[in-house]
mmCIF entry with sequence, helices, sheets and N, C-alpha, C, O atoms, coordinates in Angstrom:
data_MODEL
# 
_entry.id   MODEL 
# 
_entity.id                         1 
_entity.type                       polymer 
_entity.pdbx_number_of_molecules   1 
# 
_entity_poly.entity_id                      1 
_entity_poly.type                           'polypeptide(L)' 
_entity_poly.nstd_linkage                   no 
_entity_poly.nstd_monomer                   no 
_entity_poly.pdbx_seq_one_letter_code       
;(UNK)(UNK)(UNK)(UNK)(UNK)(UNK)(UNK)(UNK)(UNK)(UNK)(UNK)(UNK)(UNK)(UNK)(UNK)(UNK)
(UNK)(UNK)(UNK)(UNK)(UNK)(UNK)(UNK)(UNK)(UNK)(UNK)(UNK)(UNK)(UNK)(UNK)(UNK)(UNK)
(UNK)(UNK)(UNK)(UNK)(UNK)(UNK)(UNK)(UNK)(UNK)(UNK)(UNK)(UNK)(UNK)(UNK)(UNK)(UNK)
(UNK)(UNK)
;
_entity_poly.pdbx_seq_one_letter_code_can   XXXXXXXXXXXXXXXXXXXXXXXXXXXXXXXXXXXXXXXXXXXXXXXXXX 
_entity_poly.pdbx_strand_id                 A 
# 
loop_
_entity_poly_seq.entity_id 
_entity_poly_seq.num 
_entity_poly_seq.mon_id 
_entity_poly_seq.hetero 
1 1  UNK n 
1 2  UNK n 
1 3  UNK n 
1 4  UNK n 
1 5  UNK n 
1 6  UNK n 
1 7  UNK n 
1 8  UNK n 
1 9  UNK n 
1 10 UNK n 
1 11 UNK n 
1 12 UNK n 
1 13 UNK n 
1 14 UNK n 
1 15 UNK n 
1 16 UNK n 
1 17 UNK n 
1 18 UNK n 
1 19 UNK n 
1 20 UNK n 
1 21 UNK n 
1 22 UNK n 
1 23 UNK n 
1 24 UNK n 
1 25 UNK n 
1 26 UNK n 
1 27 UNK n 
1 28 UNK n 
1 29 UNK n 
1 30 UNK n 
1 31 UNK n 
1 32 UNK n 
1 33 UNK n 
1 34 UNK n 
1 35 UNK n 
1 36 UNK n 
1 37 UNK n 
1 38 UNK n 
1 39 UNK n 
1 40 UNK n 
1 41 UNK n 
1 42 UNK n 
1 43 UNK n 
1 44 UNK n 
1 45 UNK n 
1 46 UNK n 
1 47 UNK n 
1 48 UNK n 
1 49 UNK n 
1 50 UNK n 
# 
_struct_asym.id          A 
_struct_asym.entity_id   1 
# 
_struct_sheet.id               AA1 
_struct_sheet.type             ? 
_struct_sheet.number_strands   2 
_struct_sheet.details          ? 
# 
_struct_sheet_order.sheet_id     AA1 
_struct_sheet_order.range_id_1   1 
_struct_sheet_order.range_id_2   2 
_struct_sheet_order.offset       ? 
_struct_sheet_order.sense        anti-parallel 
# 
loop_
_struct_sheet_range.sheet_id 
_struct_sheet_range.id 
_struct_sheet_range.beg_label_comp_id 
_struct_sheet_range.beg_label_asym_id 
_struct_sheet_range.beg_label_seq_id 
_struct_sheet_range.pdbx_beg_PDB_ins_code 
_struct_sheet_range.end_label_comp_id 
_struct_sheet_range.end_label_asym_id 
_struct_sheet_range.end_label_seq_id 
_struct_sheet_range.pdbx_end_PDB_ins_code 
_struct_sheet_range.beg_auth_comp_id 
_struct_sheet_range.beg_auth_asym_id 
_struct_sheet_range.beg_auth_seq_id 
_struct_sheet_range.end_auth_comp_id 
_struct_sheet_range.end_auth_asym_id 
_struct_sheet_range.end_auth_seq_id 
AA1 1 UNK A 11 ? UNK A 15 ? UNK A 11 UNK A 15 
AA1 2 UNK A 18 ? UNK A 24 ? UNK A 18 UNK A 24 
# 
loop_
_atom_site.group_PDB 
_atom_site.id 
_atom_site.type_symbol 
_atom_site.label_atom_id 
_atom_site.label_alt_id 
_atom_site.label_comp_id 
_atom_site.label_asym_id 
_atom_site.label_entity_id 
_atom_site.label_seq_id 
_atom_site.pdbx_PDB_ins_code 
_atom_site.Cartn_x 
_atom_site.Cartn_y 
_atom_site.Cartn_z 
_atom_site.occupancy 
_atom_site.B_iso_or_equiv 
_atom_site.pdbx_formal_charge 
_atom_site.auth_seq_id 
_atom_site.auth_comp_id 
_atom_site.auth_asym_id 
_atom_site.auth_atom_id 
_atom_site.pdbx_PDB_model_num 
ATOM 1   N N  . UNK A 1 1  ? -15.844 7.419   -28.282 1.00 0.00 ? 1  UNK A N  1 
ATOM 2   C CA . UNK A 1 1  ? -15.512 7.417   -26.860 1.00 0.00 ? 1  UNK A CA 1 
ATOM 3   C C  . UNK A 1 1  ? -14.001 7.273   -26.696 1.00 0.00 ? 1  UNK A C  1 
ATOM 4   O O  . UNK A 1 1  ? -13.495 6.385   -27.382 1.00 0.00 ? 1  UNK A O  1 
ATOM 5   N N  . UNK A 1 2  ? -13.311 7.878   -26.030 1.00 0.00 ? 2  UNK A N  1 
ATOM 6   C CA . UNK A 1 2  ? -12.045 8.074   -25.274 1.00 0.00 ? 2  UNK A CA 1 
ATOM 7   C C  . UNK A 1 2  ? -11.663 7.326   -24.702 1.00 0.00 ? 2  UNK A C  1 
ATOM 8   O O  . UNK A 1 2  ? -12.705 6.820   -24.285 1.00 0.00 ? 2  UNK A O  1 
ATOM 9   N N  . UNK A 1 3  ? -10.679 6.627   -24.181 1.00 0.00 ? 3  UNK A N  1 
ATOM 10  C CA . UNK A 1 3  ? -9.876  5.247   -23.776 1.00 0.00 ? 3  UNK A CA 1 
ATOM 11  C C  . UNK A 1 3  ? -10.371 5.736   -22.531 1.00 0.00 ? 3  UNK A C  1 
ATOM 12  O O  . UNK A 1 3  ? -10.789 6.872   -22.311 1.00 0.00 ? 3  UNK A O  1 
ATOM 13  N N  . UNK A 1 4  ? -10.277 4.665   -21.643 1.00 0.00 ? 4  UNK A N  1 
ATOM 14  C CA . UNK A 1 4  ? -10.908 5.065   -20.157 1.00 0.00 ? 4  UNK A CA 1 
ATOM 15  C C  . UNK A 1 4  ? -9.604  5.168   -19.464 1.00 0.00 ? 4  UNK A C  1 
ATOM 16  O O  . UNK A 1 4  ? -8.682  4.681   -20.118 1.00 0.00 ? 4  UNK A O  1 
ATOM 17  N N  . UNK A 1 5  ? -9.165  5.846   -17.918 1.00 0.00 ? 5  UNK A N  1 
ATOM 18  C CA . UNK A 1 5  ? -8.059  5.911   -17.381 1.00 0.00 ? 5  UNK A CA 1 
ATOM 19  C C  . UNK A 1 5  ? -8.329  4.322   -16.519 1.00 0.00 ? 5  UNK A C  1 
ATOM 20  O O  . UNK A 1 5  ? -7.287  3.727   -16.243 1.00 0.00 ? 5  UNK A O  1 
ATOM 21  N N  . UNK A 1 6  ? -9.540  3.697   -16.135 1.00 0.00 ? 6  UNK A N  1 
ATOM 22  C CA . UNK A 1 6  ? -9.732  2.695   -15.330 1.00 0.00 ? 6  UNK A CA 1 
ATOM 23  C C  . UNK A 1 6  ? -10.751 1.560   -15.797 1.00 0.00 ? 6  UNK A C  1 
ATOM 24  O O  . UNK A 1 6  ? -11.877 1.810   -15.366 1.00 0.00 ? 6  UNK A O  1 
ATOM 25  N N  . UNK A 1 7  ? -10.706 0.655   -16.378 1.00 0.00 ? 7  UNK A N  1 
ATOM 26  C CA . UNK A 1 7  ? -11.851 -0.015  -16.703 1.00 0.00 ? 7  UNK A CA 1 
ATOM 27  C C  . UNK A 1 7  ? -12.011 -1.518  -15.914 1.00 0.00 ? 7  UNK A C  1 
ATOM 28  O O  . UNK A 1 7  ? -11.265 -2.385  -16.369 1.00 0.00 ? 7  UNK A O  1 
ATOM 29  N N  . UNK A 1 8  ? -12.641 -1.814  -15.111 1.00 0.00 ? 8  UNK A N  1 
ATOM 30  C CA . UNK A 1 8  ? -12.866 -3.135  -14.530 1.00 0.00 ? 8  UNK A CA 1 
ATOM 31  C C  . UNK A 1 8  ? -13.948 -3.770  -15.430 1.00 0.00 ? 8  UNK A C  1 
ATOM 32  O O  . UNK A 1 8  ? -14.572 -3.198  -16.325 1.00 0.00 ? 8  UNK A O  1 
ATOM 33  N N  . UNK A 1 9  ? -14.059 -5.054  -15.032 1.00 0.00 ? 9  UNK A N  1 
ATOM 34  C CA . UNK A 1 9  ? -15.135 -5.674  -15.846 1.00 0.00 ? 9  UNK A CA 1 
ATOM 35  C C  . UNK A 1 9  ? -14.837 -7.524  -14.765 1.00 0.00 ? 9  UNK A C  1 
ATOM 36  O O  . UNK A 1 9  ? -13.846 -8.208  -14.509 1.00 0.00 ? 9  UNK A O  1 
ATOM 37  N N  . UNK A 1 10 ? -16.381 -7.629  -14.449 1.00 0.00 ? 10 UNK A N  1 
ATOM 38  C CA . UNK A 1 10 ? -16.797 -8.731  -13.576 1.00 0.00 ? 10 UNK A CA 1 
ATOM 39  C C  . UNK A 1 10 ? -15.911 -8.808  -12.470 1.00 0.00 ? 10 UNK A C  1 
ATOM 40  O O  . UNK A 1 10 ? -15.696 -9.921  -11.990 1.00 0.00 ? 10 UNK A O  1 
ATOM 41  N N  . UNK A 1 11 ? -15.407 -7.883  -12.026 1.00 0.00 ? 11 UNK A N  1 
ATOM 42  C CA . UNK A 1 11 ? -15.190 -7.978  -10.512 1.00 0.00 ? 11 UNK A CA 1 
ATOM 43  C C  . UNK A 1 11 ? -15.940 -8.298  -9.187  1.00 0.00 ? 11 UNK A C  1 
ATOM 44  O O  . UNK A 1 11 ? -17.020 -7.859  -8.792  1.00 0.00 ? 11 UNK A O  1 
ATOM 45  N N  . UNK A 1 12 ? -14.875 -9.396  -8.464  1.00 0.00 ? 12 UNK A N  1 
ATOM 46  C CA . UNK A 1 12 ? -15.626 -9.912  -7.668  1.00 0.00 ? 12 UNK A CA 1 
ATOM 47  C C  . UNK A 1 12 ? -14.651 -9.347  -6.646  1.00 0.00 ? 12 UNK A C  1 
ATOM 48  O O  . UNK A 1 12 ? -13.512 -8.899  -6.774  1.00 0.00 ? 12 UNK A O  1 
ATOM 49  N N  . UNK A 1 13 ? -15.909 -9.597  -4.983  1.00 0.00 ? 13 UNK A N  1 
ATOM 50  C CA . UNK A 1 13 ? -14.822 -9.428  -3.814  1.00 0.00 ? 13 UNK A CA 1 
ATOM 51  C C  . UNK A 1 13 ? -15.737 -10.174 -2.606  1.00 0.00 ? 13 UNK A C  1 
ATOM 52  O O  . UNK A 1 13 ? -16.964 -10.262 -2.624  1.00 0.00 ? 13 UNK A O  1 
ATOM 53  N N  . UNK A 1 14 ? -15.061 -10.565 -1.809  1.00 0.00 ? 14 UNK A N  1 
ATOM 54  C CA . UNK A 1 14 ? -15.789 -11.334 -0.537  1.00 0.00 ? 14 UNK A CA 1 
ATOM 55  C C  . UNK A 1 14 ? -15.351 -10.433 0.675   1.00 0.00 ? 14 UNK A C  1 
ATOM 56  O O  . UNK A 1 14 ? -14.190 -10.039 0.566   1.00 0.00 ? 14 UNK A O  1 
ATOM 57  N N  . UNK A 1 15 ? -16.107 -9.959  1.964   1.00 0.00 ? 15 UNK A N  1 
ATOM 58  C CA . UNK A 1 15 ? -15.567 -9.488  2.757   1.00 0.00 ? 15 UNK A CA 1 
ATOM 59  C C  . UNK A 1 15 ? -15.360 -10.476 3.800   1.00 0.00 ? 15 UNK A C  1 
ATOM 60  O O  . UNK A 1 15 ? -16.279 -10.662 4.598   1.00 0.00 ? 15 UNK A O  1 
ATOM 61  N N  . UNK A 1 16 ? -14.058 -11.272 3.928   1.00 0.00 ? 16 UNK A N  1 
ATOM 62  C CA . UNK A 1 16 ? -14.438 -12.222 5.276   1.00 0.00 ? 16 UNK A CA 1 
ATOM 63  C C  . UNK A 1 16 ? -15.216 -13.508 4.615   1.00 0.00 ? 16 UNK A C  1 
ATOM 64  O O  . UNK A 1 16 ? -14.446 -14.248 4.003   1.00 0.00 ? 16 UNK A O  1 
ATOM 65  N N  . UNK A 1 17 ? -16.422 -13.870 4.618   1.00 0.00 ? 17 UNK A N  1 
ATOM 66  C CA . UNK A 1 17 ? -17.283 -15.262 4.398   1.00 0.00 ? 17 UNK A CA 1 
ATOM 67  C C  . UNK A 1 17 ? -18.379 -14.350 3.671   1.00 0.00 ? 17 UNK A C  1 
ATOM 68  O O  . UNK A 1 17 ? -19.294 -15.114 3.362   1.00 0.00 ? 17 UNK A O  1 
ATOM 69  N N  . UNK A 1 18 ? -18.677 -13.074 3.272   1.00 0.00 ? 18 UNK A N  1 
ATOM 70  C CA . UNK A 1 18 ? -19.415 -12.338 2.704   1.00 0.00 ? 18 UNK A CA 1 
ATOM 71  C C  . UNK A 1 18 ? -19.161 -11.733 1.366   1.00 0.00 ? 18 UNK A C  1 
ATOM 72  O O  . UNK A 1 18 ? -18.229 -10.950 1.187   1.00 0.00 ? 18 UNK A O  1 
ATOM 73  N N  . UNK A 1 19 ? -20.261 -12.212 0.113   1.00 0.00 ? 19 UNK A N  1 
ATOM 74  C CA . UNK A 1 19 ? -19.564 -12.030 -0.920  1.00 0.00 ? 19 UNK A CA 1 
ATOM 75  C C  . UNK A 1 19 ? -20.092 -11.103 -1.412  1.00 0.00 ? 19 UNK A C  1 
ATOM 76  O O  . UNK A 1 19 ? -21.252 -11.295 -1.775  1.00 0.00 ? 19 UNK A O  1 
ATOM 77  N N  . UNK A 1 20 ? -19.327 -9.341  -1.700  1.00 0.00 ? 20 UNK A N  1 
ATOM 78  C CA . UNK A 1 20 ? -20.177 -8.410  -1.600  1.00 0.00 ? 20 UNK A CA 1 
ATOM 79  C C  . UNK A 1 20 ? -19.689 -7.520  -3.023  1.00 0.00 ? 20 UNK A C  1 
ATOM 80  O O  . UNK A 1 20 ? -19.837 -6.299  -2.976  1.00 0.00 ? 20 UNK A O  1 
ATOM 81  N N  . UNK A 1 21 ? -19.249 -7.989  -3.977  1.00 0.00 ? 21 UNK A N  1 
ATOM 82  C CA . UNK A 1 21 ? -19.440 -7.442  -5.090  1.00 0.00 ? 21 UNK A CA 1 
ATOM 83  C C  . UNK A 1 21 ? -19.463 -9.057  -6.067  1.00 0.00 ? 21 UNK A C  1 
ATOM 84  O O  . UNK A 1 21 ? -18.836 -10.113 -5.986  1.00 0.00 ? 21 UNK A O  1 
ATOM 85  N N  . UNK A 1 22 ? -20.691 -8.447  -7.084  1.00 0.00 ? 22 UNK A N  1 
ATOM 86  C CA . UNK A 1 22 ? -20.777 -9.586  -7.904  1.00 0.00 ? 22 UNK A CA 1 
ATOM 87  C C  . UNK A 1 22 ? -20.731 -9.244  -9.371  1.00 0.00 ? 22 UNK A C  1 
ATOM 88  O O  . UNK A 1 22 ? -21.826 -8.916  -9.826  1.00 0.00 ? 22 UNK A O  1 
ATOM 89  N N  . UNK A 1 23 ? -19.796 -9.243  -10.158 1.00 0.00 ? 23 UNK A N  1 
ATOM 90  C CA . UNK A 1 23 ? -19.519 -8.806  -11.475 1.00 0.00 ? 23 UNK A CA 1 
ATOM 91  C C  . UNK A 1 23 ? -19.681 -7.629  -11.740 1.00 0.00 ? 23 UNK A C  1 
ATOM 92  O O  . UNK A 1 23 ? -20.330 -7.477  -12.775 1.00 0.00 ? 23 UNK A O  1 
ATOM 93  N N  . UNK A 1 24 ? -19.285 -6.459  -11.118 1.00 0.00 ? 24 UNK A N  1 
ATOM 94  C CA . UNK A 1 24 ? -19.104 -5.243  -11.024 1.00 0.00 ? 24 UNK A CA 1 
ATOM 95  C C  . UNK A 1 24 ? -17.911 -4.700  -12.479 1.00 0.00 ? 24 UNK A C  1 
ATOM 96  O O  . UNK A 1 24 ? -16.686 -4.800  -12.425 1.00 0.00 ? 24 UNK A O  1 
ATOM 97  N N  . UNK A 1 25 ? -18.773 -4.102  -13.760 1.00 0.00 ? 25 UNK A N  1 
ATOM 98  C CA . UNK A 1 25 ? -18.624 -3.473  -14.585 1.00 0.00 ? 25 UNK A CA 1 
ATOM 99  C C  . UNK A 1 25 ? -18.127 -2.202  -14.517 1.00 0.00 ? 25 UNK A C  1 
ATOM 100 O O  . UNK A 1 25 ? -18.750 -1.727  -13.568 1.00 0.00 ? 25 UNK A O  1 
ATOM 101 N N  . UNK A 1 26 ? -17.354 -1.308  -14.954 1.00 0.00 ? 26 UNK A N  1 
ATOM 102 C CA . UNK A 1 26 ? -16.822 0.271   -14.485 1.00 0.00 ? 26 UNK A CA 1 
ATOM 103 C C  . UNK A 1 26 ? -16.282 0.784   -15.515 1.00 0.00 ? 26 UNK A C  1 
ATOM 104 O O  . UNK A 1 26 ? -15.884 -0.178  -16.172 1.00 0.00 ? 26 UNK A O  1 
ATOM 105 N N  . UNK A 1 27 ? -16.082 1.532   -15.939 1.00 0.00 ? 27 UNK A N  1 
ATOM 106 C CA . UNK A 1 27 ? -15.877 2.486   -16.916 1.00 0.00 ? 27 UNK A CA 1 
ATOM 107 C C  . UNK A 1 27 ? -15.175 3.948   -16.066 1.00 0.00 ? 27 UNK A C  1 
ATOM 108 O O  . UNK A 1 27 ? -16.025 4.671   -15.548 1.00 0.00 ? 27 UNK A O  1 
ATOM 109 N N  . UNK A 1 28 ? -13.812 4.357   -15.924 1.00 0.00 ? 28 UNK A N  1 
ATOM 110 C CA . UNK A 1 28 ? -13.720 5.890   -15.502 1.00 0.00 ? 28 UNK A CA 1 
ATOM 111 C C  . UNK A 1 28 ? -12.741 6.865   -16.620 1.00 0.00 ? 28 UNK A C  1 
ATOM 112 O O  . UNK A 1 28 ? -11.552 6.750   -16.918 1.00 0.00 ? 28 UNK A O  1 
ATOM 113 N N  . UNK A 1 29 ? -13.497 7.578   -16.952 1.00 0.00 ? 29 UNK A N  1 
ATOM 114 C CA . UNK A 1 29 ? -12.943 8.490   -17.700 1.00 0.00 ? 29 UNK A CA 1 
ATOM 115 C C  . UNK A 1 29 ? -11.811 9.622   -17.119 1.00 0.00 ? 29 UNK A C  1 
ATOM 116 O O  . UNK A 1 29 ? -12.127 10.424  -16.241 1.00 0.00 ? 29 UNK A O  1 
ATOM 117 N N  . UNK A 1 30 ? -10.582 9.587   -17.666 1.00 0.00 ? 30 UNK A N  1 
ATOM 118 C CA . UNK A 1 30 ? -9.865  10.962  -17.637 1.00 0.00 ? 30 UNK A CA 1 
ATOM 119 C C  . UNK A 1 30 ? -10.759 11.897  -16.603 1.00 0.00 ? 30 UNK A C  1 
ATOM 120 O O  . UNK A 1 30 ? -11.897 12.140  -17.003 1.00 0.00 ? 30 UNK A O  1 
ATOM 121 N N  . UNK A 1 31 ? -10.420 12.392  -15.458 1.00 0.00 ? 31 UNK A N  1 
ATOM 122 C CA . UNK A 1 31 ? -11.056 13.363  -14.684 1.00 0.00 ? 31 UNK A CA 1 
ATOM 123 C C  . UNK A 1 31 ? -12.420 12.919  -14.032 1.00 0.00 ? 31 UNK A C  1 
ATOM 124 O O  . UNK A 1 31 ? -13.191 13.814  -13.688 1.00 0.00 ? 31 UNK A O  1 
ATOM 125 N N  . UNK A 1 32 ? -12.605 12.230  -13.929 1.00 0.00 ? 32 UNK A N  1 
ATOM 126 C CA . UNK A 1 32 ? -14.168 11.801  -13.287 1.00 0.00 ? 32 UNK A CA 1 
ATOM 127 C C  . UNK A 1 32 ? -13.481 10.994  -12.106 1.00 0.00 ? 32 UNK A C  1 
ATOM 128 O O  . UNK A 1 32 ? -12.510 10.253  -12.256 1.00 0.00 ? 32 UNK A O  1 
ATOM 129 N N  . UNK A 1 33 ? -13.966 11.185  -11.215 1.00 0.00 ? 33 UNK A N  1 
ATOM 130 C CA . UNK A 1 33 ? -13.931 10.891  -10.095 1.00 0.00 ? 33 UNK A CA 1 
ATOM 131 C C  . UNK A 1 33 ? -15.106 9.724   -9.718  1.00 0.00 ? 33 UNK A C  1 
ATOM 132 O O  . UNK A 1 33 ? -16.156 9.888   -10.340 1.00 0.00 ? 33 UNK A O  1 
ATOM 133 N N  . UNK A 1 34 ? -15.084 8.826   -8.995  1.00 0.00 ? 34 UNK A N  1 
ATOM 134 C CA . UNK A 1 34 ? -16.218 7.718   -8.817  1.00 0.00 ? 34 UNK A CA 1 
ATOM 135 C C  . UNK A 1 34 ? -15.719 7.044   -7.277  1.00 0.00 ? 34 UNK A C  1 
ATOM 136 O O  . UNK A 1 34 ? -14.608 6.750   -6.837  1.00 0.00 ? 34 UNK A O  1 
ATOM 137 N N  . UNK A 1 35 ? -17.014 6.965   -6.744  1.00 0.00 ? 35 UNK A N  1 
ATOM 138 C CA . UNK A 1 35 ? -16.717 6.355   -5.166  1.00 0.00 ? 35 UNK A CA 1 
ATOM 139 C C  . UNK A 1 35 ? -17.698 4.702   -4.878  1.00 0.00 ? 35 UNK A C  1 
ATOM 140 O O  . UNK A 1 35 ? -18.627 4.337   -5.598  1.00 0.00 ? 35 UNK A O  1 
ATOM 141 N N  . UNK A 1 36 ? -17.348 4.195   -4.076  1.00 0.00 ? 36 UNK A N  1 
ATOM 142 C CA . UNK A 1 36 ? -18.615 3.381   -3.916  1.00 0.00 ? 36 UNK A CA 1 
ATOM 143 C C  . UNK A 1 36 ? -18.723 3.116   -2.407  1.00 0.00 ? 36 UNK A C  1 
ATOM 144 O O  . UNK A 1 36 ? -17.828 3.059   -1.563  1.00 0.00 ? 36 UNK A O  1 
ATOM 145 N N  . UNK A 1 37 ? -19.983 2.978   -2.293  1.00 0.00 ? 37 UNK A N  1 
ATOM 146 C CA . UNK A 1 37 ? -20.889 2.990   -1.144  1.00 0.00 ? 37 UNK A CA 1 
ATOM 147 C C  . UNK A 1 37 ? -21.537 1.733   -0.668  1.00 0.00 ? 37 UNK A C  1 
ATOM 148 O O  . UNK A 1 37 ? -21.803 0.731   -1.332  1.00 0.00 ? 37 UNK A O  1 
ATOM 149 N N  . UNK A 1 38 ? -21.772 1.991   0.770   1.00 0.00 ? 38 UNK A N  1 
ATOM 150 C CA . UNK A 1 38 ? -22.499 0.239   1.186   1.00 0.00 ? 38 UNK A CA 1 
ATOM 151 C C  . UNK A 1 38 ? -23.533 0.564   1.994   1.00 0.00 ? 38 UNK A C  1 
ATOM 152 O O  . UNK A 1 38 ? -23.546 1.688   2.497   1.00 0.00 ? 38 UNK A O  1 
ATOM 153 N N  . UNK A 1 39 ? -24.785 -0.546  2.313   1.00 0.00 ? 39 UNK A N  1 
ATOM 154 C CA . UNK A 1 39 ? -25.704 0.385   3.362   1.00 0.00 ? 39 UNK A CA 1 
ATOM 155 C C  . UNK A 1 39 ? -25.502 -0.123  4.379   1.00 0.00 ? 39 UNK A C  1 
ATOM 156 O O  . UNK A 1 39 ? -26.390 -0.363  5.197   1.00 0.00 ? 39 UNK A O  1 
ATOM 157 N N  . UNK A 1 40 ? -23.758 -0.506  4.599   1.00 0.00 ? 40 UNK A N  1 
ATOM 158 C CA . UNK A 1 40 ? -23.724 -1.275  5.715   1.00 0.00 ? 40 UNK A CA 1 
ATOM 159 C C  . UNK A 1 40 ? -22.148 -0.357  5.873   1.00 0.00 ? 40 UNK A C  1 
ATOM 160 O O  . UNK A 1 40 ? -21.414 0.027   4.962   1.00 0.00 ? 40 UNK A O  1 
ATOM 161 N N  . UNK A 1 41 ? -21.950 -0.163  7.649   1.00 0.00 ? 41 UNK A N  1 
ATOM 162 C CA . UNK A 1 41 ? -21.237 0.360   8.030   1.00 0.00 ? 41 UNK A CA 1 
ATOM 163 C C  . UNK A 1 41 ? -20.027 -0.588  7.997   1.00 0.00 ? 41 UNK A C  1 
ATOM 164 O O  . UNK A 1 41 ? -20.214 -1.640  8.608   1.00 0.00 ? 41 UNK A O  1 
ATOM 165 N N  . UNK A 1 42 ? -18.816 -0.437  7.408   1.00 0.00 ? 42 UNK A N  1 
ATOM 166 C CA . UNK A 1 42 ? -17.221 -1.152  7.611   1.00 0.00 ? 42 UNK A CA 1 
ATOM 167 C C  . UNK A 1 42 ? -16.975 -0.458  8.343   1.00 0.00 ? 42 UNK A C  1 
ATOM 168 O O  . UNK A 1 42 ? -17.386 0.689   8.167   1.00 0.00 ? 42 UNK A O  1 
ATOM 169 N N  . UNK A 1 43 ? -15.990 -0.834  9.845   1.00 0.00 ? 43 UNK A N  1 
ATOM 170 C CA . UNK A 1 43 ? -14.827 -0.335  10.304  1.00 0.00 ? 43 UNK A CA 1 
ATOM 171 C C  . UNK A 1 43 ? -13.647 -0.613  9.294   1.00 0.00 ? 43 UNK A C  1 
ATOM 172 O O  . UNK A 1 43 ? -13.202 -1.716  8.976   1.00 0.00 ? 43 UNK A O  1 
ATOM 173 N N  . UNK A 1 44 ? -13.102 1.045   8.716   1.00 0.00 ? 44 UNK A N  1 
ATOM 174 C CA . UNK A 1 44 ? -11.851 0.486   8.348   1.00 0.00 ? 44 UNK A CA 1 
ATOM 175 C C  . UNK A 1 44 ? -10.164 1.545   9.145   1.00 0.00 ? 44 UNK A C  1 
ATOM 176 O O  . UNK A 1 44 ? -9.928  2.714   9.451   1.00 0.00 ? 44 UNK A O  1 
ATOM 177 N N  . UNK A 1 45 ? -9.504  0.380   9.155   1.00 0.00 ? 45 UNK A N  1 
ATOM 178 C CA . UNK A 1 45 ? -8.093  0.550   9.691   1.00 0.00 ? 45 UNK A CA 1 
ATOM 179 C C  . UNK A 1 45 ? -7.145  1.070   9.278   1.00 0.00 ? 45 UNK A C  1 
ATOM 180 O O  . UNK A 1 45 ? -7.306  1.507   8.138   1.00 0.00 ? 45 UNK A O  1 
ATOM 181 N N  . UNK A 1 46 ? -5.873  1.284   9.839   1.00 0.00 ? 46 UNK A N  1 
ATOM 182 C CA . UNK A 1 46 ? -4.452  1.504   9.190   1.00 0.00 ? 46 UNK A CA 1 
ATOM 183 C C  . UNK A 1 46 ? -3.858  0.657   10.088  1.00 0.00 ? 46 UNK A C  1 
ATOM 184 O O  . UNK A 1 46 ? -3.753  0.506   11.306  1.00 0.00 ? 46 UNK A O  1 
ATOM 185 N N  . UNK A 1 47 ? -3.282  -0.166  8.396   1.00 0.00 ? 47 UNK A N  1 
ATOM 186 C CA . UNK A 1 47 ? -2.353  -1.670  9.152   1.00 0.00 ? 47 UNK A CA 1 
ATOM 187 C C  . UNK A 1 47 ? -0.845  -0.876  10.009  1.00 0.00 ? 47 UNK A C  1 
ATOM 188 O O  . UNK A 1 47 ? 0.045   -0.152  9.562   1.00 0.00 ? 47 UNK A O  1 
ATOM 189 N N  . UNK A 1 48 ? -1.099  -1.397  11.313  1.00 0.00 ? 48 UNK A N  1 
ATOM 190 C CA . UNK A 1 48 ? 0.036   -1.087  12.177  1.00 0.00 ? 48 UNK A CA 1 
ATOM 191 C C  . UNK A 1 48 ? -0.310  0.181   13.193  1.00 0.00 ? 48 UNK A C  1 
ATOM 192 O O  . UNK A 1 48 ? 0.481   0.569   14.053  1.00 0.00 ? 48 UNK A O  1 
ATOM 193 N N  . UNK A 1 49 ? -1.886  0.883   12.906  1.00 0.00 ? 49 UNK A N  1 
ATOM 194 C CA . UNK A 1 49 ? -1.972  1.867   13.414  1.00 0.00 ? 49 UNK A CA 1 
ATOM 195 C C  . UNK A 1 49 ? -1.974  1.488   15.635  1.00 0.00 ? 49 UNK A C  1 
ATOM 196 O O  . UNK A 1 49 ? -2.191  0.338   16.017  1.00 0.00 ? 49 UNK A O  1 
ATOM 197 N N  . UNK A 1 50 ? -1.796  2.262   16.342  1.00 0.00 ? 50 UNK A N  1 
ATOM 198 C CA . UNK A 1 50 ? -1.932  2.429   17.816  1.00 0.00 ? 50 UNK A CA 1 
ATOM 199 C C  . UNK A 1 50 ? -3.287  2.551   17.907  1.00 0.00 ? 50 UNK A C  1 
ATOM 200 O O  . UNK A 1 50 ? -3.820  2.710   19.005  1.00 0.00 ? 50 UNK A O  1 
# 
């Protein structure tokens, strides 16, 4: 296997008082593209936007 361009390992994140990734493992190879998804709608912003 090929060095990865991105590798996380036990990543955590809280949104606010909500703790919504829990040891999140990842692996991205050279050219692969990867997204992640929620079944819950975020509003998201641009800091400073009108």
């Amino acid at each position: 296997m090929s060095t990865p361009a991105l590798e996380i390992s036990g990543l955590q994140a809280w949104y606010g008082e909500s703790h919504i990734l829990h040891g999140v493992d990842m692996r991205v190879g050279q050219g692969e593209v990867v997204t992640a998804m929620s079944h819950r709608q975020l509003k998201v912003g641009t800091a400073g936007a009108a």
